[in-house]
N, CA, C and O atoms as CSV, one atom per row, in Angstrom:
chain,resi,resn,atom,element,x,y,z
A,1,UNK,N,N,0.821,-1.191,0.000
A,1,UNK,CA,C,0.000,0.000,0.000
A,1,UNK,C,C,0.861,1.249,0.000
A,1,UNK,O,O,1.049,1.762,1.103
A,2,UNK,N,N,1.493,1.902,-1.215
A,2,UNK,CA,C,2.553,2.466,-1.060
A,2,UNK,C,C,1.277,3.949,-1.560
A,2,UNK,O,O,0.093,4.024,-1.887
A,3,UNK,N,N,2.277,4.767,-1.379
A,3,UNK,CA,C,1.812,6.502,-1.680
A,3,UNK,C,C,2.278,6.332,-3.177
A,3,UNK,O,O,3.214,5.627,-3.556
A,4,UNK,N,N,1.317,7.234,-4.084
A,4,UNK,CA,C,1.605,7.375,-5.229
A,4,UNK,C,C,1.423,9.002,-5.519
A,4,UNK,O,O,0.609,9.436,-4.704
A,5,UNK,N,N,1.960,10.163,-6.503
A,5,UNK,CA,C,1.426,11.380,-6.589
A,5,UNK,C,C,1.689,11.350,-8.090
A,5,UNK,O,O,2.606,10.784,-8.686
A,6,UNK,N,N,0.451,12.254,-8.685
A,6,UNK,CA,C,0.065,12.611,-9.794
A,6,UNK,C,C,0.830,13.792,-9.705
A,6,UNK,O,O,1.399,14.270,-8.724
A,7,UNK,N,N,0.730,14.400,-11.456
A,7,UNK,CA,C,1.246,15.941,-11.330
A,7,UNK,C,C,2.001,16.507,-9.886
A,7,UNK,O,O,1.546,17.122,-8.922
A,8,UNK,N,N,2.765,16.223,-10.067
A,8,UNK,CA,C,3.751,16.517,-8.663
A,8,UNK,C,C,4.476,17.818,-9.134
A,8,UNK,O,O,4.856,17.817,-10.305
A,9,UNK,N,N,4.763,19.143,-8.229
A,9,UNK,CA,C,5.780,19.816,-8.195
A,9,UNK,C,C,6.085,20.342,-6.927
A,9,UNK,O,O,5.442,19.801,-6.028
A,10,UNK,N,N,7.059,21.448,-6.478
A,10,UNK,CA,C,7.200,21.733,-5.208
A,10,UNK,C,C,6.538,21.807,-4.213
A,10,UNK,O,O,7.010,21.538,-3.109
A,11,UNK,N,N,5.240,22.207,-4.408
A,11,UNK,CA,C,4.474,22.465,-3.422
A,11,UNK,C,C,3.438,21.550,-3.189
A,11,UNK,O,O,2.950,21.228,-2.106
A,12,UNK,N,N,3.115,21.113,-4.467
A,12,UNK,CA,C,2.264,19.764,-4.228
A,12,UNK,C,C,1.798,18.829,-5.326
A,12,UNK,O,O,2.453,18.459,-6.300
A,13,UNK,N,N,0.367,18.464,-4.956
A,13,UNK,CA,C,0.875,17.139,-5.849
A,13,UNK,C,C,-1.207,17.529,-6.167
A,13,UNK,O,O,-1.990,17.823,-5.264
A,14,UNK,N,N,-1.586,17.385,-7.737
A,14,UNK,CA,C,-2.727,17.223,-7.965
A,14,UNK,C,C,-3.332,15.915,-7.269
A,14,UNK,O,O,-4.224,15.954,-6.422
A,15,UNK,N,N,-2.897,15.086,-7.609
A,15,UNK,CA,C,-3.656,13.802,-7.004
A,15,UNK,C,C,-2.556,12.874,-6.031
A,15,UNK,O,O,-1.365,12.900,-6.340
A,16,UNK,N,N,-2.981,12.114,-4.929
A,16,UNK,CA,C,-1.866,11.469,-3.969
A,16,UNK,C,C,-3.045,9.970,-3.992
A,16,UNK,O,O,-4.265,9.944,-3.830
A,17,UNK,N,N,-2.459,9.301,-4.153
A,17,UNK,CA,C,-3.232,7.617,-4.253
A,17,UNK,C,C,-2.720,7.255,-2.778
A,17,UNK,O,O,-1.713,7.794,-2.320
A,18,UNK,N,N,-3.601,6.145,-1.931
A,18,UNK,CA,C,-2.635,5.849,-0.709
A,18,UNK,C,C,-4.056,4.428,-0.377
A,18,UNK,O,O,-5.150,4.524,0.179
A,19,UNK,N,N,-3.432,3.374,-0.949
A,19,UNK,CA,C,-4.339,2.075,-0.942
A,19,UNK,C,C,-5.616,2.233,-1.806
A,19,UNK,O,O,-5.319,2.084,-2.991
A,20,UNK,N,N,-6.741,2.446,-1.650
A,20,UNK,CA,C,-7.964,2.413,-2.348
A,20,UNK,C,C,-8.783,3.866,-2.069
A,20,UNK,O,O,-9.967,4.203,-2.048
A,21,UNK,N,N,-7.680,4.433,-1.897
A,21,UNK,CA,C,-8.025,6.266,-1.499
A,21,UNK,C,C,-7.095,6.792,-2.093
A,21,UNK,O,O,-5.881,6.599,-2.039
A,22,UNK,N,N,-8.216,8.032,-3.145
A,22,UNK,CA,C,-7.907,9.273,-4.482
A,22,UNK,C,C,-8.198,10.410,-3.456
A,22,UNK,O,O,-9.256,10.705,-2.900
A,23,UNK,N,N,-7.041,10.927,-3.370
A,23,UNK,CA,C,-7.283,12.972,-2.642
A,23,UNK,C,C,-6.902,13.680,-3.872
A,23,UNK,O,O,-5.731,13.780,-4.238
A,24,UNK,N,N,-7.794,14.113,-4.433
A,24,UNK,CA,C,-8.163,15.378,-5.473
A,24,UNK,C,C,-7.559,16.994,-4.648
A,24,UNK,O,O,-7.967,17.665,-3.700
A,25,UNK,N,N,-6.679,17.078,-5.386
A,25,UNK,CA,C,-6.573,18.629,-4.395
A,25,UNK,C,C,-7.306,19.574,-5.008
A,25,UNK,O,O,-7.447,19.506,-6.229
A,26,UNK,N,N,-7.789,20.426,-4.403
A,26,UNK,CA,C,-8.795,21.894,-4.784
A,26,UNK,C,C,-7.982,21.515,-6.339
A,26,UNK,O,O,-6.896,21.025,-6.645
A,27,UNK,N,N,-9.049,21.987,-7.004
A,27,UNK,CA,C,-8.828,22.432,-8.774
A,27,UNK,C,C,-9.827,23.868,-8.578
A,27,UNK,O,O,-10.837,24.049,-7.898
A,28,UNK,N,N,-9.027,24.810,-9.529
A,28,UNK,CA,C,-9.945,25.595,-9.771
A,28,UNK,C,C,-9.715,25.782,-11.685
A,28,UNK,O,O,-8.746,25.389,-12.334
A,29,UNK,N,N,-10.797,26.408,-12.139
A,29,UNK,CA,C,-11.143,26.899,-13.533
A,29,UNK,C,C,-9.794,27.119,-14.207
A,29,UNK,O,O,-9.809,28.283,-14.608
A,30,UNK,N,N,-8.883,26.666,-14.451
A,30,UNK,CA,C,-7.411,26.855,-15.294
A,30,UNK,C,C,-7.714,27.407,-16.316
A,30,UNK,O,O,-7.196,28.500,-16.544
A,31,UNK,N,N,-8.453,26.955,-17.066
A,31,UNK,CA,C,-9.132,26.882,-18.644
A,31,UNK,C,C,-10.420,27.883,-18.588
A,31,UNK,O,O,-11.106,27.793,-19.606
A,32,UNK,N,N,-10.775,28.577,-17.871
A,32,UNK,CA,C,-11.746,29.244,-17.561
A,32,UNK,C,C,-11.828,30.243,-16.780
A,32,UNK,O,O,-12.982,30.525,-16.457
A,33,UNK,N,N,-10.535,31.265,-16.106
A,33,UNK,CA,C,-10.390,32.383,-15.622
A,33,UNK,C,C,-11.949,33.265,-15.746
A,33,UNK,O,O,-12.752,33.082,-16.662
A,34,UNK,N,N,-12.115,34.119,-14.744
A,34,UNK,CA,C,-12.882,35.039,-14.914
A,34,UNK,C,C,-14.264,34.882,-15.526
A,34,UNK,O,O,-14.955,35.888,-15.367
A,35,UNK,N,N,-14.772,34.021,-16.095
A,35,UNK,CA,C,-15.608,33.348,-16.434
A,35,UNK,C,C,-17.078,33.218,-15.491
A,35,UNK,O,O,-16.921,32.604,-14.436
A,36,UNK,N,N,-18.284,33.661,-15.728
A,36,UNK,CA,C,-18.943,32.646,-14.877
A,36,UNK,C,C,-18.797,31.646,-13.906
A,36,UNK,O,O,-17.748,31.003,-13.881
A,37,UNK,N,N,-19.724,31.413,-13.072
A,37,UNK,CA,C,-19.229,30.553,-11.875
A,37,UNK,C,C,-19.729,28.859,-12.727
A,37,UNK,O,O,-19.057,27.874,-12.418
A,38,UNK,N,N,-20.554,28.740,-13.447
A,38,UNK,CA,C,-20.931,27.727,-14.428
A,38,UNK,C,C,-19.781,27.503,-14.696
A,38,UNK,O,O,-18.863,27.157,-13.952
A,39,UNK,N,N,-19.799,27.749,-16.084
A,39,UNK,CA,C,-18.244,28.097,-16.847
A,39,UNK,C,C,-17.310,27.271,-15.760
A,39,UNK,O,O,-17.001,26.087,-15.896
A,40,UNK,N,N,-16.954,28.045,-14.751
A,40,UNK,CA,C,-15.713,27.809,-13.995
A,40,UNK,C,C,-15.826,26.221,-13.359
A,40,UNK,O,O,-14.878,25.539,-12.970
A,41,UNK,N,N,-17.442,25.800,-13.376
A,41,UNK,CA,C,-17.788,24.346,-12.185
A,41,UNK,C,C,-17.434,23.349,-13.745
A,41,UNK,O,O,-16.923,22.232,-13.823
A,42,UNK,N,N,-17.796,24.012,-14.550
A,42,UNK,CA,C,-18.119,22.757,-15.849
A,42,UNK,C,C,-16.376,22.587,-16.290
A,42,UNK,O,O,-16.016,21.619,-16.960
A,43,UNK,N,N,-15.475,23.556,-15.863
A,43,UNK,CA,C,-13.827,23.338,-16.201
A,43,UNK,C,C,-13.373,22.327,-15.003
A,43,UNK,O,O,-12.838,21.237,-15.205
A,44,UNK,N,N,-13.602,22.738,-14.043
A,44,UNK,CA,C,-13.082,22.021,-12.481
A,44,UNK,C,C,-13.398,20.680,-12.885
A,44,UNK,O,O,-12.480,19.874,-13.032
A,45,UNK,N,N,-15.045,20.224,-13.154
A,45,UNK,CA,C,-14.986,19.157,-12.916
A,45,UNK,C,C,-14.544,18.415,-14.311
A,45,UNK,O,O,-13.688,17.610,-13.945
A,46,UNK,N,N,-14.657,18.327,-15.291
A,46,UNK,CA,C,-13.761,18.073,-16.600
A,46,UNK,C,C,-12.445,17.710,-16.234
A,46,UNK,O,O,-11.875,16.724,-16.701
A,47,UNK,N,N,-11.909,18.547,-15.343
A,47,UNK,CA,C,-10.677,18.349,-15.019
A,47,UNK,C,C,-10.839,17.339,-13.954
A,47,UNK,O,O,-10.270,16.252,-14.056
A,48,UNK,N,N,-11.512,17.603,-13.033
A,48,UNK,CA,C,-11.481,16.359,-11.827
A,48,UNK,C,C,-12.139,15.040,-12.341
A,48,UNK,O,O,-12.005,14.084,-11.577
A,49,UNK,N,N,-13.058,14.741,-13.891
A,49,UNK,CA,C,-12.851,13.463,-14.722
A,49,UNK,C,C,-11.258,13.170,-14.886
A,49,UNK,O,O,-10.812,12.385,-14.049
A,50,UNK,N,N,-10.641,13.510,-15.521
A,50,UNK,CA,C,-9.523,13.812,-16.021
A,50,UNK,C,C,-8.482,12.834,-15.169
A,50,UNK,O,O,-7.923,11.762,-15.399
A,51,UNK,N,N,-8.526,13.925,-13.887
A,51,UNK,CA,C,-7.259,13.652,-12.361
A,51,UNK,C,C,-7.588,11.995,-12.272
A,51,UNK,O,O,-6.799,11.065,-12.439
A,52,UNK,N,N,-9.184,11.949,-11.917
A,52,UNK,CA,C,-9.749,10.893,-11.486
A,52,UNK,C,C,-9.422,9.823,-12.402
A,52,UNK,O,O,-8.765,8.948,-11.837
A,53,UNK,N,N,-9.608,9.636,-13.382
A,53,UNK,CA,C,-8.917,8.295,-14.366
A,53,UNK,C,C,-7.608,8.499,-13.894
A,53,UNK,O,O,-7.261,8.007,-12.821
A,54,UNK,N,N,-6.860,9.159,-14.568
A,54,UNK,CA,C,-5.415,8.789,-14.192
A,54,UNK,C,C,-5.254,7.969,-13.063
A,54,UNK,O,O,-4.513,6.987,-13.012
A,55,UNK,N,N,-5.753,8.268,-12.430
A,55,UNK,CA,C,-5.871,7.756,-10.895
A,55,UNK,C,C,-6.269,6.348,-10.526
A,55,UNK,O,O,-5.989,5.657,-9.546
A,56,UNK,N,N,-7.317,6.031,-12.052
A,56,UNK,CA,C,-7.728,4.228,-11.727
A,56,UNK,C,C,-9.515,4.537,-11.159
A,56,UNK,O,O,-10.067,3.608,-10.568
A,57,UNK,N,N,-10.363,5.960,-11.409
A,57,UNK,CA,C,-11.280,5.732,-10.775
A,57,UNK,C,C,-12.032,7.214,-11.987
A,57,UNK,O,O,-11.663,7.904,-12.937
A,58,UNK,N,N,-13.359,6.992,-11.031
A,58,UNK,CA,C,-14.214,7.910,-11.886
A,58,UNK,C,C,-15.384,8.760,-10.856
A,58,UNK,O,O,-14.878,8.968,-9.753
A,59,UNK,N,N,-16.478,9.167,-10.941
A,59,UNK,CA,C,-16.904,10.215,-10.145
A,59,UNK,C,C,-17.797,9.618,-9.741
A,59,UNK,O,O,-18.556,10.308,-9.061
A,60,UNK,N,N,-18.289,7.805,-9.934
A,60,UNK,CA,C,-18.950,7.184,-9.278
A,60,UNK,C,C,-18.531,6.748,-8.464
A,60,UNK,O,O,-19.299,5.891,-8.027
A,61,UNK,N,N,-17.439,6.843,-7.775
A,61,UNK,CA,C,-16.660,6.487,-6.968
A,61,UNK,C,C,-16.279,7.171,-5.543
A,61,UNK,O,O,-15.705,6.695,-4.564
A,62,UNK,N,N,-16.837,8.527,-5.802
A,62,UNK,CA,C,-16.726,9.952,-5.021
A,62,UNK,C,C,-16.808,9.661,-3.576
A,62,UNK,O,O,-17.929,9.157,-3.508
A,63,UNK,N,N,-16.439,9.660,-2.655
A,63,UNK,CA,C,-16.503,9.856,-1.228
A,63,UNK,C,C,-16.805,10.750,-0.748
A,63,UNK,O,O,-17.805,10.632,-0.039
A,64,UNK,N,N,-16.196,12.065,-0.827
A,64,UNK,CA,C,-16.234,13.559,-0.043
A,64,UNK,C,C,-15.762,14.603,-1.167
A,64,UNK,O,O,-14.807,14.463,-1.931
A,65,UNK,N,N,-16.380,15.351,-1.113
A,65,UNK,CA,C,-16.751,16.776,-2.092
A,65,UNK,C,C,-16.350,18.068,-0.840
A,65,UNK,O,O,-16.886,18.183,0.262
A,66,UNK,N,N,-15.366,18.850,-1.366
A,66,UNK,CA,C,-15.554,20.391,-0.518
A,66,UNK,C,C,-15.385,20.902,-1.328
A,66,UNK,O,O,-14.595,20.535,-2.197
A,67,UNK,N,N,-15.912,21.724,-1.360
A,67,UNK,CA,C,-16.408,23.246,-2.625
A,67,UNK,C,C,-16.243,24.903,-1.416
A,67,UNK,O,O,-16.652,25.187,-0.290
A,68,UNK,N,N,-15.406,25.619,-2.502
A,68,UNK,CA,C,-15.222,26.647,-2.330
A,68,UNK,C,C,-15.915,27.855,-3.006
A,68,UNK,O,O,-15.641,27.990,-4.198
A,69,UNK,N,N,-16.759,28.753,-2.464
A,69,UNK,CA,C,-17.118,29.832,-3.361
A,69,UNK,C,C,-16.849,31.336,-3.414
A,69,UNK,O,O,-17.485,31.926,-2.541
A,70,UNK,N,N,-16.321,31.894,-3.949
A,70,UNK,CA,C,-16.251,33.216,-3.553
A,70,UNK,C,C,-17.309,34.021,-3.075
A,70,UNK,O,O,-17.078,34.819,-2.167
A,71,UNK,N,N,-18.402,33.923,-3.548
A,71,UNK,CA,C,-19.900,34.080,-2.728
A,71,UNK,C,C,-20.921,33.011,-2.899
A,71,UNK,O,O,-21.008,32.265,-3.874
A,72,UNK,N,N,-21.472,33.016,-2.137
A,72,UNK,CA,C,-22.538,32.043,-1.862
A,72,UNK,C,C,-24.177,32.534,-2.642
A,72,UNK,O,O,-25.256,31.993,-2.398
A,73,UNK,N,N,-23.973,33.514,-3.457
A,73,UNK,CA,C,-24.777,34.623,-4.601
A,73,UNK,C,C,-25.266,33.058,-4.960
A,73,UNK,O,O,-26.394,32.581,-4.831
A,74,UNK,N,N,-23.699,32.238,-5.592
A,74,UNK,CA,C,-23.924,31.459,-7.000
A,74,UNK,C,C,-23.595,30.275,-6.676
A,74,UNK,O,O,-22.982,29.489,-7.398
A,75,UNK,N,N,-24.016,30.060,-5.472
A,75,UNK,CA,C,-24.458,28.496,-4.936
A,75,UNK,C,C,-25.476,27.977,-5.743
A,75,UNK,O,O,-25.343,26.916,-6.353
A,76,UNK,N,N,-26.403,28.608,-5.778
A,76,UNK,CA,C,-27.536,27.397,-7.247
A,76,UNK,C,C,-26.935,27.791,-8.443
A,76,UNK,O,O,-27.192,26.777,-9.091
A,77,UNK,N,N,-26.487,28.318,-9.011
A,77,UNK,CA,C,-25.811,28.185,-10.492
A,77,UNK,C,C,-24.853,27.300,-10.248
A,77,UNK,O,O,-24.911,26.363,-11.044
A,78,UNK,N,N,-23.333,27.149,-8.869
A,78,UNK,CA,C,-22.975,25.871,-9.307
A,78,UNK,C,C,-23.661,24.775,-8.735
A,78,UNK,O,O,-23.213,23.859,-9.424
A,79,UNK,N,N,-24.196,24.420,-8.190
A,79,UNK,CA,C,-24.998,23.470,-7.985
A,79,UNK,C,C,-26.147,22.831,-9.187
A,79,UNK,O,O,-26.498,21.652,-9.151
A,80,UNK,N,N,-26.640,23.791,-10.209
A,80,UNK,CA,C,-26.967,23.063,-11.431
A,80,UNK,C,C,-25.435,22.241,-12.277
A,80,UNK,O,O,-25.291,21.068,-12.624
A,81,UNK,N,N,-24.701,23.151,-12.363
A,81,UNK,CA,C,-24.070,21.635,-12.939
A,81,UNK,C,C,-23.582,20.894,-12.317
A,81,UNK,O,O,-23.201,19.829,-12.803
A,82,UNK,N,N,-23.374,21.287,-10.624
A,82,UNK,CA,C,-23.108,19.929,-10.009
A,82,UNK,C,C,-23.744,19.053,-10.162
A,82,UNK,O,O,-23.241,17.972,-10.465
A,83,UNK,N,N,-25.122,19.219,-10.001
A,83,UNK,CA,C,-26.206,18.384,-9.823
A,83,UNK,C,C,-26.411,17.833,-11.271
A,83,UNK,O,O,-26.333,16.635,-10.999
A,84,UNK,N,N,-26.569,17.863,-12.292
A,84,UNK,CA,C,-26.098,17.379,-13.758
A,84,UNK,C,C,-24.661,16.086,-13.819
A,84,UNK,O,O,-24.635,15.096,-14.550
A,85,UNK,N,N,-23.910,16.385,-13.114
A,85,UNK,CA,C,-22.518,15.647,-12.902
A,85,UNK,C,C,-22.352,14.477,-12.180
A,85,UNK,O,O,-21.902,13.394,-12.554
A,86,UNK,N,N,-22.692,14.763,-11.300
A,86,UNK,CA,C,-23.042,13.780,-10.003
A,86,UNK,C,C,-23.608,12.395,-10.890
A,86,UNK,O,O,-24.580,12.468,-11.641
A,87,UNK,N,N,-23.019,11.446,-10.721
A,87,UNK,CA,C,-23.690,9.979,-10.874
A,87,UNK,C,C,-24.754,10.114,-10.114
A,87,UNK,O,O,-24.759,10.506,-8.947
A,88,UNK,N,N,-26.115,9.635,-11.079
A,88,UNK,CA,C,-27.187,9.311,-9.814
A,88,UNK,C,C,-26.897,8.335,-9.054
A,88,UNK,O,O,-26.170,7.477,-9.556
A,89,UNK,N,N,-27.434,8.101,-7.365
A,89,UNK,CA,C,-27.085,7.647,-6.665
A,89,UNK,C,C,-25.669,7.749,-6.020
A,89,UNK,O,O,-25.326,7.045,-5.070
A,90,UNK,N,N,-24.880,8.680,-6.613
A,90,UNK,CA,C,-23.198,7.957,-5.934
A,90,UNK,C,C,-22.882,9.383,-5.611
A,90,UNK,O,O,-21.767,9.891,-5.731
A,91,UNK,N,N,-24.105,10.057,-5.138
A,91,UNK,CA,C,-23.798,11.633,-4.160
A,91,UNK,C,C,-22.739,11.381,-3.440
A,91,UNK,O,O,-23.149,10.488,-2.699
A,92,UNK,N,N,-21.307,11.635,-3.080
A,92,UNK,CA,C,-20.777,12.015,-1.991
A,92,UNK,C,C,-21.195,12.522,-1.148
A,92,UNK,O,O,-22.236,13.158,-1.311
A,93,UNK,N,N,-20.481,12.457,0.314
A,93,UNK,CA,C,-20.534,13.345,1.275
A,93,UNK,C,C,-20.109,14.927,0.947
A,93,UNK,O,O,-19.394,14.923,-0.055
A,94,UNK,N,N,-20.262,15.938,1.333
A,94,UNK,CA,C,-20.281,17.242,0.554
A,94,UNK,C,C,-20.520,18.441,1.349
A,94,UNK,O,O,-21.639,18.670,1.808
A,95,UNK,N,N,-19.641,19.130,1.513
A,95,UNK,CA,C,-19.297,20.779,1.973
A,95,UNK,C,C,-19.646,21.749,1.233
A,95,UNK,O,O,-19.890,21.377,0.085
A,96,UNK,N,N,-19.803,23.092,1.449
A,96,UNK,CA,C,-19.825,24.004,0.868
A,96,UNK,C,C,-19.821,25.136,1.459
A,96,UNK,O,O,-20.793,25.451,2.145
A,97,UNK,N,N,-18.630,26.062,1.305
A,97,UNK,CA,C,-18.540,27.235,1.786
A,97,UNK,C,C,-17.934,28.541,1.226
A,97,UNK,O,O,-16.982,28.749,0.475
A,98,UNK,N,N,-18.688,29.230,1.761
A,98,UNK,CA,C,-17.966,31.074,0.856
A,98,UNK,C,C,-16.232,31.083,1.545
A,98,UNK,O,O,-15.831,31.151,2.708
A,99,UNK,N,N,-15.730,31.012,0.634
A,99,UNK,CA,C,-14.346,31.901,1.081
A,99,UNK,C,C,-13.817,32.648,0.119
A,99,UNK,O,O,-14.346,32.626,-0.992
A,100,UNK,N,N,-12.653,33.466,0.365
A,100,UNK,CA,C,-11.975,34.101,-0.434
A,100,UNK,C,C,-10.747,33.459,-1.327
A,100,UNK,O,O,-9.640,33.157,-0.882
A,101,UNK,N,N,-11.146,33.336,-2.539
A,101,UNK,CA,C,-10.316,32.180,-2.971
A,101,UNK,C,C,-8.448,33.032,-3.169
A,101,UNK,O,O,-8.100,34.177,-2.881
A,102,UNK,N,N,-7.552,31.764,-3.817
A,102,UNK,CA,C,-6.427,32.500,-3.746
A,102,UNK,C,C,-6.112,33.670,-4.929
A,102,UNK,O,O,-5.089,34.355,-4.943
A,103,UNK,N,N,-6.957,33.734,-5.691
A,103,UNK,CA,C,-6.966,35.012,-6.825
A,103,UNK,C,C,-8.801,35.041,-7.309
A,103,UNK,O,O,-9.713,34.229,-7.466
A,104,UNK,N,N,-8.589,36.436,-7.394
A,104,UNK,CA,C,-9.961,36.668,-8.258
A,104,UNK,C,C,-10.679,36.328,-9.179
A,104,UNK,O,O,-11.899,36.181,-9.247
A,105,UNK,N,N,-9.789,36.189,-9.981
A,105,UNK,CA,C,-10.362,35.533,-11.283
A,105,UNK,C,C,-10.855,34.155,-11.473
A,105,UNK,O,O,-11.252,33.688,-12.541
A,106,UNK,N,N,-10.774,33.371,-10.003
A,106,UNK,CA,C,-11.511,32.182,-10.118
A,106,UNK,C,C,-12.760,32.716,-8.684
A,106,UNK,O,O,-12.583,33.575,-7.820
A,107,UNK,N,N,-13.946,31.830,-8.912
A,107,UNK,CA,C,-15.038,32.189,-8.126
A,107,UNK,C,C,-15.375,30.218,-7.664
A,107,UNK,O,O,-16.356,29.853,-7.017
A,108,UNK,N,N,-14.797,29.716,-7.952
A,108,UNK,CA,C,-15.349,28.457,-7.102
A,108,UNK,C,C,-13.570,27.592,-7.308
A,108,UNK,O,O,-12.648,27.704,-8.116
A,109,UNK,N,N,-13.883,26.608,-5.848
A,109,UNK,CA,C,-12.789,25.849,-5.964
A,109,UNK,C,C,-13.285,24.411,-5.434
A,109,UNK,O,O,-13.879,24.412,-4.356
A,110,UNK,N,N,-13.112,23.311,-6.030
A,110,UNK,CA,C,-13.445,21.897,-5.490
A,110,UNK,C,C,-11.882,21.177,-5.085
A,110,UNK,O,O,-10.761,21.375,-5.554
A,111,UNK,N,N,-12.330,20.351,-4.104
A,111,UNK,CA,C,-11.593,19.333,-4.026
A,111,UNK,C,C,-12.388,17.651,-3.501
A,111,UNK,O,O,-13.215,17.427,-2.617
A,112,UNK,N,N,-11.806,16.855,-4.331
A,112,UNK,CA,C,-12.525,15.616,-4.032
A,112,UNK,C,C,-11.692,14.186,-3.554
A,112,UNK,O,O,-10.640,13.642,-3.888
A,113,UNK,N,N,-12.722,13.926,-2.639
A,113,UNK,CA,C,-11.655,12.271,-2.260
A,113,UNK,C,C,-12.670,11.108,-2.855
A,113,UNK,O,O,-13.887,11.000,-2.700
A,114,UNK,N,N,-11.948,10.459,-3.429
A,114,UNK,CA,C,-12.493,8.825,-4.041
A,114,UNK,C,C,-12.048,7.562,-3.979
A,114,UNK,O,O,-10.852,7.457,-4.249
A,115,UNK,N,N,-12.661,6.477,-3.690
A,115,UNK,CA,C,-12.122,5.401,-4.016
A,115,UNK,C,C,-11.761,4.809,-5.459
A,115,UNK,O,O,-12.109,5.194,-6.575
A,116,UNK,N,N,-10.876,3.649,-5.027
A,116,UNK,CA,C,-10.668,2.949,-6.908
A,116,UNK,C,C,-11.451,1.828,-7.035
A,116,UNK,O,O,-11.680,1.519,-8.204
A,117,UNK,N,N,-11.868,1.221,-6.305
A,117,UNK,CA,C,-13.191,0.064,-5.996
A,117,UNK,C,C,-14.207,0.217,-5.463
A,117,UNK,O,O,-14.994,-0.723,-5.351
């Protein structure tokens, strides 16, 4: 049961594998700066498909969801495409809170933990 890390650089690592547990670190909108808070949920999670294969798993697999928003205005705008995304039935456990993210130009930030079985 060894540690594995995805995209690794100094400071950290996009994805860390550790037995039958995926830690997704916060993604925010790369591909989608400044954008709508839509826009910005429909890049994150594209990308957190993405992390998640590499990884050996997929979003039916989801354990725990924390979501970051710069305001809580556009909690139901991202929550429609969350709610679009989400495997039926395989809701994670799930957070959600206003903070101030680390730059402006993004307005939501996720991070997700999953299993590979």
């Amino acid at each position: 049961m060894g540690i594995q890390r995805i995209d690794t650089n100094e400071r950290m690592s996009q994805v860390v594998t550790h037995g039958n547990t995926i830690y997704v670190a916060g993604q925010v909108a790369r591909d989608a700066p400044g954008t709508p808070v839509a826009d910005q949920t429909s890049d994150i999670l594209k990308r957190i498909d993405r992390l998640l294969a590499e990884a050996g798993s997929d979003k039916s697999k989801l354990l725990s969801a924390t979501i970051w928003l710069a305001s809580m205005d556009e909690f139901n705008e991202m929550n429609g495409i969350w709610d679009a995304w989400v495997s039926p039935g395989d809701a994670p456990a799930r957070a959600c809170v206003e903070a101030r993210l680390a730059a402006p130009q993004f307005t939501v930030e996720i991070a997700v933990i999953a299993a590979t079985d």
